[in-house]
C-alpha positions as CSV (number, residue, x, y, z in Angstrom):
1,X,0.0,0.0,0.0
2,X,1.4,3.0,-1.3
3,X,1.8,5.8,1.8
4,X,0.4,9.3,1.7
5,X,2.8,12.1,1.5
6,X,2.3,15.7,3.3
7,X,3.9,18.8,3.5
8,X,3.9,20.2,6.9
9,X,4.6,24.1,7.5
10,X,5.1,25.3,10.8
11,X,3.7,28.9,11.2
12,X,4.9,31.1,14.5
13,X,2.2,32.7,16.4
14,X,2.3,36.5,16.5
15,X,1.6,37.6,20.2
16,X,1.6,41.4,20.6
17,X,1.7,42.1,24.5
18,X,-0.4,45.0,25.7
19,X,-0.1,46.8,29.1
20,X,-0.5,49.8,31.1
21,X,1.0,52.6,32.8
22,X,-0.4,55.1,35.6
23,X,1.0,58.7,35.6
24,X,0.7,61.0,39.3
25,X,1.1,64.4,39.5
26,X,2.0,65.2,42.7
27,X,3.1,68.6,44.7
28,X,6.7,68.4,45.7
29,X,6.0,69.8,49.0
30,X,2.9,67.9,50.0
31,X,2.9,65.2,48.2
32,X,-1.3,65.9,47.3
33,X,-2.3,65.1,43.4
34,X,-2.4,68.1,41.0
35,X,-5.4,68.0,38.8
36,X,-5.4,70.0,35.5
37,X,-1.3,68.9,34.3
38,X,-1.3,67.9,30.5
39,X,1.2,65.8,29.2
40,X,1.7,64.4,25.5
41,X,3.0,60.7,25.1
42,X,6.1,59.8,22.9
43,X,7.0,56.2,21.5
44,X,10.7,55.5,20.0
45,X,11.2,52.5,17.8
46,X,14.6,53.0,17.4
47,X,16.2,52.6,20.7
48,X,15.1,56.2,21.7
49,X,17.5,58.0,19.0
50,X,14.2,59.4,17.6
51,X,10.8,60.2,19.2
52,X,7.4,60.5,17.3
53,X,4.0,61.5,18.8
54,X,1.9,58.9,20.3
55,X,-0.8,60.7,22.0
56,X,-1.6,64.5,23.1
57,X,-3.3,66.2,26.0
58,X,-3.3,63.8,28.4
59,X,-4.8,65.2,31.7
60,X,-4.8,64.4,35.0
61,X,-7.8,64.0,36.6
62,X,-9.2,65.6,40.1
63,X,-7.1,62.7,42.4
64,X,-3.8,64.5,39.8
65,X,-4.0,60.9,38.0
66,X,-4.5,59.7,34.8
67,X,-3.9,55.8,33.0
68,X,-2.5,54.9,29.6
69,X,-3.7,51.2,28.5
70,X,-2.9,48.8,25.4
71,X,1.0,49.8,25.2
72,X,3.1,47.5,23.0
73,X,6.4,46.5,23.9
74,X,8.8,49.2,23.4
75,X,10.2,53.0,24.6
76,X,7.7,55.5,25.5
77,X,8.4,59.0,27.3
78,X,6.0,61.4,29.0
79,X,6.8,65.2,28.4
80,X,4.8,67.8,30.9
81,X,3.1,69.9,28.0
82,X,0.9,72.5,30.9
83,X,0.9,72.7,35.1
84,X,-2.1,72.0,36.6
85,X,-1.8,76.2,37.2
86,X,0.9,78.8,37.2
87,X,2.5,79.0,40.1
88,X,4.0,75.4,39.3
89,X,7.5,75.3,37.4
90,X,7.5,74.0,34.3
91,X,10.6,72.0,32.5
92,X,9.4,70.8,28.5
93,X,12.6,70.3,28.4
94,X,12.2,67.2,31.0
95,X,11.1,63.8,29.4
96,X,9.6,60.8,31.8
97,X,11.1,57.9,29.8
98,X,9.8,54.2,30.1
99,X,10.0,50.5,28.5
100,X,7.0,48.4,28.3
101,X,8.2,45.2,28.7
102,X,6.3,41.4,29.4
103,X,7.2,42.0,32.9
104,X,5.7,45.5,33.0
105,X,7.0,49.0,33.4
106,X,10.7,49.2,33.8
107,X,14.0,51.3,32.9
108,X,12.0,54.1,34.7
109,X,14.1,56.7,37.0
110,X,10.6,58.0,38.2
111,X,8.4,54.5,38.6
112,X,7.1,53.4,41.6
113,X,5.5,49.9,40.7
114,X,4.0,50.4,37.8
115,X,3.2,53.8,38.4
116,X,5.3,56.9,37.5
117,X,5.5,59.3,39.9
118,X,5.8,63.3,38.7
119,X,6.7,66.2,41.2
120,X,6.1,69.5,40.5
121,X,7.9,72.8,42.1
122,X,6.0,75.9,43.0
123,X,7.4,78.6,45.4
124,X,6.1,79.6,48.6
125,X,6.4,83.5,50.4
126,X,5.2,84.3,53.9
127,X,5.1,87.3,55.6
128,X,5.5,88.1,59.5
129,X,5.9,91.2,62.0
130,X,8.6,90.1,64.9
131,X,8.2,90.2,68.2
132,X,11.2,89.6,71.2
133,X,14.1,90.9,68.5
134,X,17.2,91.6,70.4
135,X,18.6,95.1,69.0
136,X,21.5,94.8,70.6
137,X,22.5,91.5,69.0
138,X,24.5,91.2,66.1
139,X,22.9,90.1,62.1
140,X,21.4,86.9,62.7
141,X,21.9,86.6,66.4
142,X,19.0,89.5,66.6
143,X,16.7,87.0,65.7
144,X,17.9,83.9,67.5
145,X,14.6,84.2,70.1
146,X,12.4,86.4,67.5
147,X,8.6,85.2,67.5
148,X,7.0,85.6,64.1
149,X,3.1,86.9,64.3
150,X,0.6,88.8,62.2
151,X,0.1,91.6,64.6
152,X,2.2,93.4,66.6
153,X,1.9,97.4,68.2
154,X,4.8,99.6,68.3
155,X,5.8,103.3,69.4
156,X,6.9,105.3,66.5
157,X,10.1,106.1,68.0
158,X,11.2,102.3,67.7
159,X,11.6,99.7,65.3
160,X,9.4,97.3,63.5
161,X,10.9,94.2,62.3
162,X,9.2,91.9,59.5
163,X,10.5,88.6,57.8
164,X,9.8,87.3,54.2
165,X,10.9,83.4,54.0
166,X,11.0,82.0,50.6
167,X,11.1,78.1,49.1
168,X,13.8,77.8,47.0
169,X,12.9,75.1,44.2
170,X,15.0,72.1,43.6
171,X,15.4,73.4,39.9
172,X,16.5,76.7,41.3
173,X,19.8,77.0,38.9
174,X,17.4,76.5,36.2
175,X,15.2,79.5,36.7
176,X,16.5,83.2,35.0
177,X,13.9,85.3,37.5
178,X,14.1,84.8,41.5
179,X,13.2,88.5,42.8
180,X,11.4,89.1,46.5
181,X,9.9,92.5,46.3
182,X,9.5,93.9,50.1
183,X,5.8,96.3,49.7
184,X,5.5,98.5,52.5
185,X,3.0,101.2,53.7
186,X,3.9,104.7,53.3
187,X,2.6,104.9,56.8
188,X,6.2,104.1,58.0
189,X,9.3,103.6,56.3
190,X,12.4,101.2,55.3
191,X,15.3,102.1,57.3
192,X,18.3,102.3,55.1
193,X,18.6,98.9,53.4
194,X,21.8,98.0,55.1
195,X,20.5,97.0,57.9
196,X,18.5,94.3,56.3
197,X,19.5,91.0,56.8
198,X,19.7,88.6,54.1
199,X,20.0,84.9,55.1
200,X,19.8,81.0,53.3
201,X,18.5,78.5,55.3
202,X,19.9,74.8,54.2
203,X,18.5,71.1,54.2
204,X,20.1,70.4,57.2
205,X,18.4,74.1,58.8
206,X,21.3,75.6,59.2
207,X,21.0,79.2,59.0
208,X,24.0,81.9,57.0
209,X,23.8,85.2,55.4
210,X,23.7,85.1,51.5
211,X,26.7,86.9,50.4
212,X,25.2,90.6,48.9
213,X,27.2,89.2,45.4
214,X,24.6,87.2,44.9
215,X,21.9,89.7,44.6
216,X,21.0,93.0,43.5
217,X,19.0,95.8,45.9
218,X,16.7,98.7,44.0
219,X,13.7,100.4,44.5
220,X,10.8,99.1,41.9
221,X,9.8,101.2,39.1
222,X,6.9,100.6,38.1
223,X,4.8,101.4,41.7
224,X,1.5,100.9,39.7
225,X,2.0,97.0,41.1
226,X,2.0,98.0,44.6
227,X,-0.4,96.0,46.5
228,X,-1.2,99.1,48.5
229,X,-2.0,101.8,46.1
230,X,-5.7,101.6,46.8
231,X,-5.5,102.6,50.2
232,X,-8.9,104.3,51.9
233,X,-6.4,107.2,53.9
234,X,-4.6,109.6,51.8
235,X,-0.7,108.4,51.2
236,X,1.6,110.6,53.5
237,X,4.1,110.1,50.8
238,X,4.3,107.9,47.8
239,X,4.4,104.2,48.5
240,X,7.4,102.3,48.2
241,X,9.2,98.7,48.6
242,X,12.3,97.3,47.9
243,X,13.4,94.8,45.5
244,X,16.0,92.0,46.0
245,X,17.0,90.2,42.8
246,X,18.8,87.1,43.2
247,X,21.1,84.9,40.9
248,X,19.2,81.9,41.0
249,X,22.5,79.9,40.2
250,X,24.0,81.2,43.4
251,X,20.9,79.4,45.6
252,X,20.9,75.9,44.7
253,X,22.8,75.2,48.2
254,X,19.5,77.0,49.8
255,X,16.3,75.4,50.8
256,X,14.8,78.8,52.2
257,X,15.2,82.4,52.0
258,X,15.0,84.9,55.0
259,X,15.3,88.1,55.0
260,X,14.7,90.5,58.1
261,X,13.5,93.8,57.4
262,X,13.4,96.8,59.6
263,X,11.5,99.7,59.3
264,X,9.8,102.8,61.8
265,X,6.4,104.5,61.8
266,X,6.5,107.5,60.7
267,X,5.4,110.4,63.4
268,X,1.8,111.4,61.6
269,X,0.5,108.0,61.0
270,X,-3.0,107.4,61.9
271,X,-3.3,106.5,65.2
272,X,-5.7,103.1,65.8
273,X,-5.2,102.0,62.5
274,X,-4.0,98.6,61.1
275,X,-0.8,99.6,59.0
276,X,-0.2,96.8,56.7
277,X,3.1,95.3,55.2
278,X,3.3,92.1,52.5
279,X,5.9,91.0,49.7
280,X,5.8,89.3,46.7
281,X,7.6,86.6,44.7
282,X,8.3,86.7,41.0
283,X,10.0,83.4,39.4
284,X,10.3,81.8,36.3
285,X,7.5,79.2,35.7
286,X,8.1,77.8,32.3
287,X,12.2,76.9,32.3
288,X,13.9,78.4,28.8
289,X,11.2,81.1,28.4
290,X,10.7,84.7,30.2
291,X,7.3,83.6,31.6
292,X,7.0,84.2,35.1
293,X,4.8,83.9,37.6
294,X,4.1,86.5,40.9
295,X,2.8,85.3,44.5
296,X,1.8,87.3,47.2
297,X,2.6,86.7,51.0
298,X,0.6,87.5,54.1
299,X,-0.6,90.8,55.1
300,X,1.0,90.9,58.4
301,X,0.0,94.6,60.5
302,X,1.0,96.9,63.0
303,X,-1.0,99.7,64.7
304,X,0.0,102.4,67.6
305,X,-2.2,105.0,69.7
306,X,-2.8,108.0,71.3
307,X,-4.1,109.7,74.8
308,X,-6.1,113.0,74.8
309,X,-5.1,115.1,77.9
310,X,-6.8,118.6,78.7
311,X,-5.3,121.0,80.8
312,X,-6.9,123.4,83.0
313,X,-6.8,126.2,85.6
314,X,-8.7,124.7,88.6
315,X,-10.2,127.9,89.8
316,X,-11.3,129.6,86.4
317,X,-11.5,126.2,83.7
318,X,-9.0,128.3,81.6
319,X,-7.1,126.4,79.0
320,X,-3.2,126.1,79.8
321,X,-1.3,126.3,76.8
322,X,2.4,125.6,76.5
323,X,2.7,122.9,79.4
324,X,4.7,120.2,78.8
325,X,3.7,116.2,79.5
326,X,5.4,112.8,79.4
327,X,3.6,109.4,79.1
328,X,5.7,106.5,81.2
329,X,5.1,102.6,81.1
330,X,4.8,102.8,84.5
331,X,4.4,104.8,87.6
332,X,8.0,104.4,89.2
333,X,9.1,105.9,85.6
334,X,7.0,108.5,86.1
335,X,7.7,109.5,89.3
336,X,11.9,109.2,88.4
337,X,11.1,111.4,85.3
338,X,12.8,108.2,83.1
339,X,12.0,105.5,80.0
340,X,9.1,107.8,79.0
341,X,8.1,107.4,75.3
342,X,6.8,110.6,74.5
343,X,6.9,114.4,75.2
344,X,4.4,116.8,74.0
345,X,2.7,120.3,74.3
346,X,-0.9,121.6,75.1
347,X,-1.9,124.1,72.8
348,X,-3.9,127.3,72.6
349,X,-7.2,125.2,73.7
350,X,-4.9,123.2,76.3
351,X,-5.3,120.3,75.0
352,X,-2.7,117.7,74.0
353,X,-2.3,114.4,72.4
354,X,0.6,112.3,73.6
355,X,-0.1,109.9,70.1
356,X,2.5,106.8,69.2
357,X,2.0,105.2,72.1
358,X,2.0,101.0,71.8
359,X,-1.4,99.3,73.1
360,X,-2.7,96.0,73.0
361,X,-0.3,92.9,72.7
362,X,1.8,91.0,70.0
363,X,-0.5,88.6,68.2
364,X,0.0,85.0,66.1
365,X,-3.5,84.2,64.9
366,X,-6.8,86.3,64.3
367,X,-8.7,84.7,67.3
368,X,-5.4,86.9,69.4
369,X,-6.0,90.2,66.9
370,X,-9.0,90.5,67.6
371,X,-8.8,90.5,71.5
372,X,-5.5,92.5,71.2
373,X,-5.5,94.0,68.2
374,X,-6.3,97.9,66.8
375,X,-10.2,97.5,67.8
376,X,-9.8,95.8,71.2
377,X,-6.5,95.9,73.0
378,X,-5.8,98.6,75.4
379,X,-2.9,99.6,78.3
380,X,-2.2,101.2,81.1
381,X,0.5,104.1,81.5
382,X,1.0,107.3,83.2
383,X,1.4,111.1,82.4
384,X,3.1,113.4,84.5
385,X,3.8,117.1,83.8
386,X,7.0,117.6,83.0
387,X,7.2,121.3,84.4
388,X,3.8,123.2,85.5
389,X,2.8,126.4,84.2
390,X,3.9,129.6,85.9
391,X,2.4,130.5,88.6
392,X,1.0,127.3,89.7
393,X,1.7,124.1,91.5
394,X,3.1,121.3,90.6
395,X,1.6,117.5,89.8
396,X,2.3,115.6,92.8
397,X,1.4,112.4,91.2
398,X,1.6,110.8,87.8
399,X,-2.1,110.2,86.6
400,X,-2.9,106.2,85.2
401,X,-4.3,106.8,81.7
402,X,-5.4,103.7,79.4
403,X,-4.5,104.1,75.8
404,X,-7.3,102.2,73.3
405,X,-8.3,102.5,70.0
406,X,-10.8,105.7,71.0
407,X,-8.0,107.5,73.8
408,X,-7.0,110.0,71.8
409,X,-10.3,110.8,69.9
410,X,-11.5,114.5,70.0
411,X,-14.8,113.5,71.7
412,X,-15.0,114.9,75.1
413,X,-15.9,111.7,76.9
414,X,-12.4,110.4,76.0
415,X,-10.8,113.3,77.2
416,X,-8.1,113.2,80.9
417,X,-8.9,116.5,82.4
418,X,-5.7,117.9,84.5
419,X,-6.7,120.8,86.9
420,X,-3.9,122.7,88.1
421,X,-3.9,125.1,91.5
422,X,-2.5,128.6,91.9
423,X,0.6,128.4,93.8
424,X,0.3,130.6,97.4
425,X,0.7,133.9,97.2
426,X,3.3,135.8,99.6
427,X,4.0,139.0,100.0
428,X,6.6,141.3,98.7
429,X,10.0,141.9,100.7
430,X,9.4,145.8,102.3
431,X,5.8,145.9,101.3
432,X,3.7,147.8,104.2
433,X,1.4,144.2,104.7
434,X,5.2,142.5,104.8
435,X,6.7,145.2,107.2
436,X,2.8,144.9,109.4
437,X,3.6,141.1,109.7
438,X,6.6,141.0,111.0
439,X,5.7,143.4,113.1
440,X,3.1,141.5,114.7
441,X,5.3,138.3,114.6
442,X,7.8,140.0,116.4
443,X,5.3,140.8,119.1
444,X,4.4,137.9,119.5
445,X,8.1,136.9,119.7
446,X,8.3,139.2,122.8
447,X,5.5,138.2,124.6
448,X,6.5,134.7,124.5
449,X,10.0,135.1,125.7
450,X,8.3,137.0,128.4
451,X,6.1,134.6,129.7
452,X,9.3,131.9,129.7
453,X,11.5,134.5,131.5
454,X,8.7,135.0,134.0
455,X,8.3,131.7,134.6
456,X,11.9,130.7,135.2
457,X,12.1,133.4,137.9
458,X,9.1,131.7,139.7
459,X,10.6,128.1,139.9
């Protein structure tokens, strides 16, 4: 029997192996998801050398996630296309390479399983008023026990401090634009910009002045971007800040920025007035362009006061102009005629407003402000005349006063009323009531010398 003959062919099996990837969009800082980031997705065919586009606006989603499914085997990259908003900092430059292999996602530098994890920069500012600076202290050491707060009251003949701290980025020597712009109140003003101190802070919070090479000082131009320009009171003068612009290449050693500011109220401030102080951050947000982006800090404030005194004759409720008066902190002060923190003059009406005075406390959070703050802090202190007018007698005793947010309004009911008392009045040397006096004191003299003498003789 004759055999059948076949013709086998052997055909391999064509397997294409699909899988998936999971990109996050996270905050550097915190770690949370950033909704709103587009990326576009790349594929390479030719061991990376060349890319071609695979897919476009890719967005994460409200948890800052988004998944990529059915990838072949092969290269892929993820570029960052848009931040999920402006204040992030943007590198196109950056690409989130990846192989899909049968085992799943690998040759990654940013996986985490078979997830890729994506951080994004953004740039923090805060603002605070000081309290506790040691003045005496040298640069840093001024501010070794300094408490940082958002409301603080002050004399006008002392200083304010503030502090700005700044995030430096972990692309830092990437950015072209890194400039803090200080924005004060024309109600006070900067002292001379020497004596602010410009620190770094580093990873290991170590704290060391920035060397001044590595930054510029000026005084903006363009004061149309002041945050303060819509004030309610009339400027005193015209607003100003000042502007520190760093060379980001110099701060990659730096994970924060502090600078200490000092500055004084001016003498015609309002009194019982919140005077407010921020500052502002402008940075490059897309790396290789000239886009930036500005943040604003905290409006931290300070406020100072006033007392109303009235001066009067006791006997007529004339007006005594030209007397001088000191406010003290305390009554021993007073009384020693030392420490006081103002001097001032009654006027033709007699009345006088001893204004700059501190009242209230140093506060951290809102719930403090508004206990201690502009509206509804208060202290004690006392005024004592520093000479009285001529002809009358002089204060005895330093009178308590409590200085508040309405001590130094014009309404009457807020107003300390000082009497003062005519001095006795004795009579001329030679004067014929003078020479009648003595007379009669000398005769009285006499009489009682004779009554001692007489006296004597009897015992």
């Amino acid at each position: 029997m004759t055999g059948w003959n076949y013709d086998l062919h052997a055909y391999p099996k064509v397997e294409i192996n699909y899988g998936k990837v999971t990109l996050k969009k996270i905050d550097s800082a915190t770690k949370k998801g950033l909704p709103g980031a587009t990326f576009t997705l790349y594929y390479s065919t030719d061991k990376k050398n060349t890319w071609s586009v695979l897919t476009e606006n890719l967005k994460t989603g409200d948890n800052g996630e988004f998944t990529v499914k059915d990838l072949a085997i092969g290269d892929y990259k993820f570029v960052e296309t848009a931040t999920s908003d402006d204040s992030y900092i943007l590198n196109p430059s950056v690409g989130y390479e990846f192989s899909m292999t049968t085992e799943g996602l690998k040759n990654c530098d940013y996986a985490d399983g078979n997830d890729i994890i994506v951080s994004n920069d953004t740039v923090d500012i805060h603002k605070y008023v000081l309290d506790n600076v040691d003045e005496s202290a040298a640069t840093l050491a001024k501010f070794t026990n300094a408490v940082e707060g958002i409301d603080t009251t002050q004399s006008t003949s002392k200083n304010t401090y503030w502090s700005i701290h700044v995030t430096v980025p972990s692309d830092i020597k990437d950015l072209d634009t890194f400039d803090v712009i200080d924005w004060y109140d024309d109600k006070y003003f900067l002292l001379n910009p020497k004596y602010c101190v410009v620190s770094g802070v580093d990873a290991n919070g170590n704290k060391s002045i920035i060397s001044a090479a590595n930054y510029a000082t000026s005084i903006p131009t363009d004061m149309s971007e002041h945050p303060f320009t819509g004030m309610t009171n009339p400027p005193l003068v015209k607003p100003t800040a000042l502007k520190w612009a760093f060379r980001p290449a110099k701060l990659s050693s730096y994970k924060e920025i502090v600078i200490y500011v000092p500055t004084t109220l001016r003498s015609a401030m309002p009194l019982a007035t919140d005077v407010p102080n921020t500052a502002t951050i402008d940075y490059t947000n897309v790396i290789g362009t000239d886009s930036t982006h500005r943040k604003q800090a905290e409006t931290p404030t300070v406020h100072t006061g006033g007392v109303k005194i009235l001066k009067l004759a006791a006997a007529t409720g004339t007006p005594l102009k030209n007397v001088k008066f000191r406010i003290y902190a305390t009554k021993e002060d007073a009384l020693a005629g030392e420490n006081y923190y103002r001097t001032a003059t009654t006027n033709a009406d007699g009345i006088v407003i001893l204004q700059g005075i501190p009242y209230g406390e140093f506060s951290t959070n809102e719930v403090d402000k508004a206990k201690n703050g502009s509206k509804n802090g208060s202290s004690k202190y006392w005024v004592m005349e520093v000479a009285p007018p001529s002809g009358y007698l002089a204060m005895k005793e330093p009178i308590e006063v409590t200085v508040n947010a309405n001590s130094h309004n014009t309404d009457t009911d807020n107003t300390i009323t000082i009497l003062n008392y005519k001095s006795p009045v004795l009579p001329n040397a030679g004067s014929i009531t003078a020479i009648a006096l003595a007379g009669t004191a000398f005769v009285f003299i006499g009489i009682g010398m004779f009554i001692i003498i007489k006296r004597k003789k009897r015992s």
